[in-house]
C-alpha positions, 0 to 999 in steps of 0.5 A: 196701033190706030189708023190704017197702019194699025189695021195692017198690023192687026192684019198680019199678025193675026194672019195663020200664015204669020203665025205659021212662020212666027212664033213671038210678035212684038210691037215696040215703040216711042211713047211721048210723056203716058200718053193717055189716049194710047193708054187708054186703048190698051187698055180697051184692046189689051191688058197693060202688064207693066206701066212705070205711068201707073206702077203696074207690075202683073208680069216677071218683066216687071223687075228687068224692066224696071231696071231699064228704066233705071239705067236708061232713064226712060219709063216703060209699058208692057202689054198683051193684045189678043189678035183675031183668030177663028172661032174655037181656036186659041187666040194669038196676041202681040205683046207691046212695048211702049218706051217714053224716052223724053227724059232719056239719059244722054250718056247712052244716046251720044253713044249711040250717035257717035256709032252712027258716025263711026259706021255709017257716017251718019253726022246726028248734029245736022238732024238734032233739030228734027224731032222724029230723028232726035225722038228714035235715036233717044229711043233706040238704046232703052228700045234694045235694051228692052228686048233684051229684058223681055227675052227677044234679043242678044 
């Protein structure tokens, strides 16, 4: 989370509003192949739980994560960040979820492709040589299933 994007986000996730009406935040995305400056910044600004890139497992998500990888052949990050609170109360933190789905296993993928088709008619062929089309439709299928394995979907 660096930039400006990532200002915003540390900002709203650290607002009392937001924790008010959110009790668990989560940040998930693509990561291209360890990427080492975001490692790296995690590691500055957090506490990496889970690294399949270092076989870090400090966290019971360790095993149903593991097994995602596995199933989807991707490798995973889980992380805590503390977020900005006021002095003396309990800080809040994000967790986050980082999913190198470059060598994803194509069977869940084309399934995935084949809905979007079915539902919305989306044709992935025309949009197979757009790298960020390609890159979040290879992530999405280990990305829920991810969730799942950290208690945050159905």
């Amino acid at each position: 989370m660096q930039g400006e994007i990532g200002e915003f986000i540390t900002g709203l996730l650290s607002s009392a509003g937001y924790h008010q009406a959110v009790k668990r935040s989560i940040v998930i995305g693509p990561m291209a192949g360890g990427n080492d400056t975001m490692l790296e910044w995690i590691q500055q600004n957090g506490e990496i739980l889970y690294s399949a890139h270092t076989d870090e497992v400090r966290h019971p998500y360790g095993k149903p994560l593991r097994e995602v990888e596995r199933k989807y052949g991707v490798a995973i990050v889980y992380a805590h960040r503390p977020l900005p609170g006021a002095p003396g109360e309990k800080k809040p933190y994000s967790e986050i979820l980082l999913i190198d789905a470059e060598k994803a296993d194509l069977l869940p993928v084309n399934a995935l492709k084949a809905w979007l088709y079915e539902e919305f008619g989306i044709e992935s062929l025309r949009y197979e040589k757009n790298r960020d089309y390609e890159a979040y439709v290879k992530f999405a299928p280990a990305a829920l299933a991810a969730l799942r394995a950290v208690g945050a979907a159905f």
